[in-house]
C-alpha positions in Angstrom: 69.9 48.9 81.3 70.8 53.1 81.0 68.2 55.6 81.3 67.9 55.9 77.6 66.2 52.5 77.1 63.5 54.2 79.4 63.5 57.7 78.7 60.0 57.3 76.9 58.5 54.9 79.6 56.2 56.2 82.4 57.5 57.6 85.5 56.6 59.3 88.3 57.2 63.2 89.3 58.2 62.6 92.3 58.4 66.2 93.1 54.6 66.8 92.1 53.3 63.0 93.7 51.3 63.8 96.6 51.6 60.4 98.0 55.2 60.3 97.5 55.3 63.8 99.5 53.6 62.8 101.9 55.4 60.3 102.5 58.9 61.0 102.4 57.7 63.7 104.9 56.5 61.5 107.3 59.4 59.3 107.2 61.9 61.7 107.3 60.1 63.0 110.1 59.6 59.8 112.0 63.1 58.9 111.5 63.9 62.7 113.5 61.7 62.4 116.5 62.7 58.8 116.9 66.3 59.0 116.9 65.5 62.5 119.3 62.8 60.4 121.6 65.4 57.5 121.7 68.4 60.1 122.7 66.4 61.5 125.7 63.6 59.1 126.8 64.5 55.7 125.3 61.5 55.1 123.5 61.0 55.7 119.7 57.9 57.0 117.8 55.5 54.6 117.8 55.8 54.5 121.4 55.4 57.8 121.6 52.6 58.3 118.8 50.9 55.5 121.4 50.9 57.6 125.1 49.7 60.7 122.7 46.4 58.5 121.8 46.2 57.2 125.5 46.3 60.6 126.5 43.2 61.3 124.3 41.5 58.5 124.8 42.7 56.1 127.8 41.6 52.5 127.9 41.4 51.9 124.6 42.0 48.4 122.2 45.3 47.7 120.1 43.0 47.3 117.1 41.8 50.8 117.9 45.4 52.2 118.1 46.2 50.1 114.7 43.1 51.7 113.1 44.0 55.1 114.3 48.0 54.8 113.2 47.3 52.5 110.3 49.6 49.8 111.5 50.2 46.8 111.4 49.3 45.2 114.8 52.4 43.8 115.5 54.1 46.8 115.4 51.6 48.2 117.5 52.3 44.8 120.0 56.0 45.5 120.1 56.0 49.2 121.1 53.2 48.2 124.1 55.2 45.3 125.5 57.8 47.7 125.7 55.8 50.7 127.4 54.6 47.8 129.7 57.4 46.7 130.6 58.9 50.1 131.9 55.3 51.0 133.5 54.7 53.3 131.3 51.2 51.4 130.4 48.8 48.4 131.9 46.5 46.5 130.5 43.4 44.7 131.8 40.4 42.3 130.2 37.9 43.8 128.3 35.1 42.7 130.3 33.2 42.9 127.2 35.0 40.6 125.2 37.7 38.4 127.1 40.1 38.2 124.3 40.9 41.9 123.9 42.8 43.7 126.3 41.9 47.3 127.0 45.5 49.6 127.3 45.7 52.1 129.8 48.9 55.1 130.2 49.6 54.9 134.1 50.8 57.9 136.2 54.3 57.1 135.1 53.6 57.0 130.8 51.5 60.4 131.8 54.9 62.0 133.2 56.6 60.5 130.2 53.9 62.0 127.7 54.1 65.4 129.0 57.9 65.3 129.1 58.1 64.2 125.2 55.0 66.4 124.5 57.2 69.5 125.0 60.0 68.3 122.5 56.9 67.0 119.9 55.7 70.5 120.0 58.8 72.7 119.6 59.3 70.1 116.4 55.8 70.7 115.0 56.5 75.0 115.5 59.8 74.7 113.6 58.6 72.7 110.8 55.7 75.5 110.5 58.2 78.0 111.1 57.3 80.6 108.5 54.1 79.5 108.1 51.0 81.6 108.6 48.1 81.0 111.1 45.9 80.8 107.7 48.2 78.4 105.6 48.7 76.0 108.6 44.4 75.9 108.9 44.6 75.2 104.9 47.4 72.8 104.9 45.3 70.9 108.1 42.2 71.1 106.1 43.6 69.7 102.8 45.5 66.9 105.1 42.2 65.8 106.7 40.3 65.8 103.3 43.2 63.7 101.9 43.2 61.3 105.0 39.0 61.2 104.0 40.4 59.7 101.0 42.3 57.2 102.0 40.0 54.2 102.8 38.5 54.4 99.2 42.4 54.9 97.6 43.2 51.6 99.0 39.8 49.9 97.6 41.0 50.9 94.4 41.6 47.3 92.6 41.8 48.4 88.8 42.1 45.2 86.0 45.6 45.0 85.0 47.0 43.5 81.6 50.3 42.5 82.4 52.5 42.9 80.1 55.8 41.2 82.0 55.0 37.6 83.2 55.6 36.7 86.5 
């Protein structure tokens, strides 16, 4: 099928689609500080993105780090195993509930952190290179009012008619 069989159908902008913005940003961003945190400290993004919670708030569930990262918890399971395993993290009982485990960075993952926290930041200044101190507050005000959003964006279940069986 060519482009002219469509050219009259609905398609996105993606140059105007704030969720398609926002993420291809993310991604492409993701993709850089992993490939750089794998290069120097062997550990990848969600590893990191997990000692920058724990170093917010230590001792904390899985299922709070998937609801804070919005991943899936497997995902979340892989990267701890892996932080575990090189003592980066430990994990003990809740003794509130004895099937969740509470995660903890140790003095090791705190060294880590602090190491990967200098590259993370020299990252975050060039991206906002040319930015000013006022746009960055806007741009961090509009991107906490769109993450308010979220929860009720993915309630959204409109009716559908189908129009291609399937």
């Amino acid at each position: 099928m060519s482009n002219e069989q469509h050219k009259d159908a609905p398609a996105l902008n993606l140059q105007r689609n704030v969720p398609a913005l926002v993420t291809f940003l993310a991604n492409k961003l993701s993709t850089g500080a992993s490939s750089v945190y794998r290069e120097l400290f062997n550990v990848g993004i969600v590893e990191w993105k997990l000692l920058a919670l724990l170093a917010v708030e230590n001792g904390i569930t899985a299922n709070r780090m998937c609801h804070v990262f919005g991943l899936d918890k497997a995902g979340i399971s892989r990267s701890l195993k892996l932080l575990e395993k090189e003592q980066y993290v430990c994990s003990s009982v809740d003794t509130e509930d004895a099937r969740r485990s509470i995660v903890w960075m140790t003095d090791k993952g705190r060294v880590l952190h602090d190491e990967i926290f200098e590259v993370a930041i020299a990252r975050e200044n060039l991206l906002l290179e040319g930015f000013s101190k006022k746009e960055i507050d806007t741009l961090i005000k509009l991107l906490n009012r769109l993450s308010e959003r979220v929860t009720s964006v993915n309630d959204y279940r409109p009716t559908v008619k189908k129009n291609t069986p399937f």
